[in-house]
C-alpha positions in Angstrom: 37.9 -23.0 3.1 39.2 -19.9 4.9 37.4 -18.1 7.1 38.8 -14.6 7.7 37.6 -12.4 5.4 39.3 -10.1 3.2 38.8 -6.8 1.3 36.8 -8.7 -1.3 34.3 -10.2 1.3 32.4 -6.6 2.1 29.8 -6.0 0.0 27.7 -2.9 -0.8 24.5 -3.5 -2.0 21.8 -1.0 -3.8 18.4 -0.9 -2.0 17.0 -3.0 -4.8 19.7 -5.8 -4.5 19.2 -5.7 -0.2 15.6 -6.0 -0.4 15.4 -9.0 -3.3 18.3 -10.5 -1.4 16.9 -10.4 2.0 12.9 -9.8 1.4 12.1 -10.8 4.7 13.5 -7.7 6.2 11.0 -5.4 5.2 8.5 -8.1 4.3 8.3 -10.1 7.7 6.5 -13.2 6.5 7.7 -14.4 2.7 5.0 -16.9 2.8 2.8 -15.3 1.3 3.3 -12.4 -1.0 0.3 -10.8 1.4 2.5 -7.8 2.7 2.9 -6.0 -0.5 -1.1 -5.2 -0.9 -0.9 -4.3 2.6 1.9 -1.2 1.9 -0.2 0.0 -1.0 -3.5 -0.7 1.0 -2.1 1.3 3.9 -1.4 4.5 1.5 -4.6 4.7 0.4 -6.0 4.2 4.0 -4.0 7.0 4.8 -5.4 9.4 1.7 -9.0 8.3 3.3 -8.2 9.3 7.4 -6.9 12.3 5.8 -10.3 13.2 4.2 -9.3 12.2 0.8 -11.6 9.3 -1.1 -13.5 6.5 0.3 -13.5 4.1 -1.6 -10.5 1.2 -2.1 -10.7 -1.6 -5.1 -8.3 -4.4 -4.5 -8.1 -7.0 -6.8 -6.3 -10.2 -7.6 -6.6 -12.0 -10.4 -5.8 -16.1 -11.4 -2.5 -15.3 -12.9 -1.8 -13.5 -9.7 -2.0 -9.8 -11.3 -2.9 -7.6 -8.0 -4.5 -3.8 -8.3 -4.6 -1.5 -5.8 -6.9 1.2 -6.4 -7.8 4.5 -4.7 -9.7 7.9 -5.0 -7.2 9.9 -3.0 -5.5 13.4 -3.6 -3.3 11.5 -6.2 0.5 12.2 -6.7 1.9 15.4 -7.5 2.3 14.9 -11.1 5.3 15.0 -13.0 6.9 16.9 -10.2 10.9 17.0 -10.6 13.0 16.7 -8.0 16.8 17.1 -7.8 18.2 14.1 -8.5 16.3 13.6 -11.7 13.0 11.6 -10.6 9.5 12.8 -10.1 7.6 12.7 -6.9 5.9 9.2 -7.7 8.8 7.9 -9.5 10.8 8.4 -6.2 7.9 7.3 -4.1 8.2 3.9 -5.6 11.9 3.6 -6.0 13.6 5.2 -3.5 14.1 4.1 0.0 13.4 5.9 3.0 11.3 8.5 0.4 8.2 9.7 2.3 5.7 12.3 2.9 5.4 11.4 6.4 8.2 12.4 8.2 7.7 15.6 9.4 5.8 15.9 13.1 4.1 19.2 11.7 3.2 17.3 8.5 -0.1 16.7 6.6 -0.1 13.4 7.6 0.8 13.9 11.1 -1.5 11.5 13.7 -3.1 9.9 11.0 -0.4 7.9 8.7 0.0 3.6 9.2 3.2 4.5 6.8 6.2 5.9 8.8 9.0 4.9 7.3 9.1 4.9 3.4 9.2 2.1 2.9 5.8 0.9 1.6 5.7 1.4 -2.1 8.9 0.1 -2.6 8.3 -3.4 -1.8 5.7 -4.2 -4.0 8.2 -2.2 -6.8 11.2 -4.2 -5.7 9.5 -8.0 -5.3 7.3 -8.0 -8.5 7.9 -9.1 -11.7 6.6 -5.5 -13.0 4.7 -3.1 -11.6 2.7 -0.3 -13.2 1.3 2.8 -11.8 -0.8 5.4 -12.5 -2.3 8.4 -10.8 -4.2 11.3 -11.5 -4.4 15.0 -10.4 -6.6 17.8 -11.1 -7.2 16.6 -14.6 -3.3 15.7 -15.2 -1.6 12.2 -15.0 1.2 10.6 -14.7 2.1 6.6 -15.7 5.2 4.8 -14.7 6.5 1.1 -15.4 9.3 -1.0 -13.7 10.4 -4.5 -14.3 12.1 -6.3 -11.9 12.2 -3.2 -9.8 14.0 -1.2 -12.3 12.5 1.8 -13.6 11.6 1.9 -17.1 9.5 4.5 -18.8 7.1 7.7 -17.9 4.2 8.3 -19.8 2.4 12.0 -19.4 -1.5 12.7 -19.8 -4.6 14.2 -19.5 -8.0 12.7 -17.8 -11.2 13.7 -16.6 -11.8 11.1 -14.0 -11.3 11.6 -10.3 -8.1 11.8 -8.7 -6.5 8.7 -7.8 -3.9 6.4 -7.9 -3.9 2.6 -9.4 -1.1 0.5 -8.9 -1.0 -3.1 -10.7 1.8 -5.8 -10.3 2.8 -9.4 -10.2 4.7 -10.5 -7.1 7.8 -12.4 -8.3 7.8 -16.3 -6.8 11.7 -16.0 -6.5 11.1 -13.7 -3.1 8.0 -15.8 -1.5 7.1 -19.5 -1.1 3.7 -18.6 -2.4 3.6 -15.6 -4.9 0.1 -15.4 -4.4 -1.4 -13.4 -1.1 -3.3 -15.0 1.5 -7.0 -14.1 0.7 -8.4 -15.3 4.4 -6.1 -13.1 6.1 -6.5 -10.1 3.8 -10.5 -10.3 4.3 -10.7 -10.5 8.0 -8.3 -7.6 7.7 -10.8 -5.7 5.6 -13.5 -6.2 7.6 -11.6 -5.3 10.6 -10.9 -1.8 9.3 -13.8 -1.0 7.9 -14.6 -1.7 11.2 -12.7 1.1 12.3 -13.6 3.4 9.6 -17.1 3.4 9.0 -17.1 5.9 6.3 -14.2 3.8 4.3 -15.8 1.2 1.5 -13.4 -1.8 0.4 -14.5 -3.6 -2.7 -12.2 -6.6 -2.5 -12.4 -9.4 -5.5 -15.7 -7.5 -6.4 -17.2 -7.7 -3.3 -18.2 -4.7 -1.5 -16.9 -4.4 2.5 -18.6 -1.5 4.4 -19.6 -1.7 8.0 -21.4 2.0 9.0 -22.0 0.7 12.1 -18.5 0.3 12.7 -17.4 -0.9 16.5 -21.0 -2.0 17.1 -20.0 -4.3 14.2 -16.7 -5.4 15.6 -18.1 -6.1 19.1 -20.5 -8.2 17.5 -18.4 -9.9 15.2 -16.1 -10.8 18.4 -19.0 -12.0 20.5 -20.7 -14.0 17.9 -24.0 -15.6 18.0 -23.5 -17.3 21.3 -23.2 -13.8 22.8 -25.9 -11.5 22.4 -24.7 -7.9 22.8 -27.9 -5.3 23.0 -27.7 -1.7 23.5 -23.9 -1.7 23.5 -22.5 1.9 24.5 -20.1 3.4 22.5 -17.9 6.7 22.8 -16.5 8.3 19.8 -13.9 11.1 19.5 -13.6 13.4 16.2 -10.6 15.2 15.3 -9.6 17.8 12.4 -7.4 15.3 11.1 -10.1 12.5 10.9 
């Protein structure tokens, strides 16, 4: 076997075939299929630290179906853009696609999200994914399978705004499809922790700590440890 390549031995690949060829790039661990709640977890954190909804359903069910599920602003809704997509379409197909560039922008000093990247993973890795948000009384539904896009359904609804996303992580990108539950609810608890205003209902059960870094310290010291009149600072912001 030769090796020097030749013209036929440089490949360029779409971001869809890069990230189900080399998942762990954007991924990190492909143990577990964990990271792709996380993106969409960390969206709707955002939408809450912003002001927008505080509440978060995450589910995952025995066949390994996974909803995230927020009360945020929602997506713009059917919102074209140049090359042919809408807002959310693009938001969960195209790479480096973000409102969170911008220093000056909405989300500036608040975002988890940076690099828009998020969305697209769970899009990308899943056997389909389905998504559907609401806006001022208008929504907007979008399917993919196997990361391609596949049809846009337009609505109307009078419940809250919001967005809902519901996949199935493929087993050909992770050694386990499924996420890791443990580490997703000490995560939880962790940032409702931080966010004492945020509730998490995770597998049907509710996650709220208002007490929030009195309930971390705690949780860190445990029983052995007694913490009693423990003095806390807190710093509020616009943004917050």
């Amino acid at each position: 076997m030769s090796n020097l390549y030749n013209e036929e031995s440089i490949q360029s690949l779409s971001p869809l075939e890069f990230t189900r060829l080399r998942p762990g790039v954007y991924c990190g661990s492909t143990e577990y299929s964990t990271q792709l709640i996380i993106e969409l977890f960390s969206n709707a954190l955002d939408e809450h630290n912003l002001g927008h909804g505080d509440v978060i359903e995450i589910s995952v069910s025995k066949d390994n179906v996974i909803m995230v599920k927020d009360n945020g602003q929602g997506f713009l809704v059917n919102e074209q853009r140049d090359d042919g997509k809408t807002v959310l379409e693009a938001a969960f197909s195209v790479l480096n696609t973000s409102g969170k560039y911008r220093d000056d922008g909405v989300y500036e000093g608040t975002s988890l999200g940076l690099n828009g990247i998020g969305a697209k993973l769970p899009t990308f890795l899943s056997h389909w994914l389905n998504v559907i948000t609401i806006r001022d009384g208008r929504t907007e539904e979008i399917n993919f399978k196997e990361g391609v896009f596949e049809n846009r359904v337009l609505g109307t609804s009078k419940e809250p705004n919001g967005t809902k996303v519901t996949f199935q992580p493929s087993e050909e990108f992770f050694k386990h499809a499924e996420p890791d539950v443990k580490y997703l609810e000490k995560m939880l608890n962790d940032i409702c922790g931080l966010c004492p205003n945020l509730t998490v209902i995770f597998n049907n059960k509710k996650i709220n700590h208002p007490e929030g870094i009195e309930y971390l310290v705690k949780d860190r010291a445990g029983k052995d440890i007694p913490v009693t009149l423990p003095l806390i600072f807190q710093e509020k912001k616009d943004k917050y």
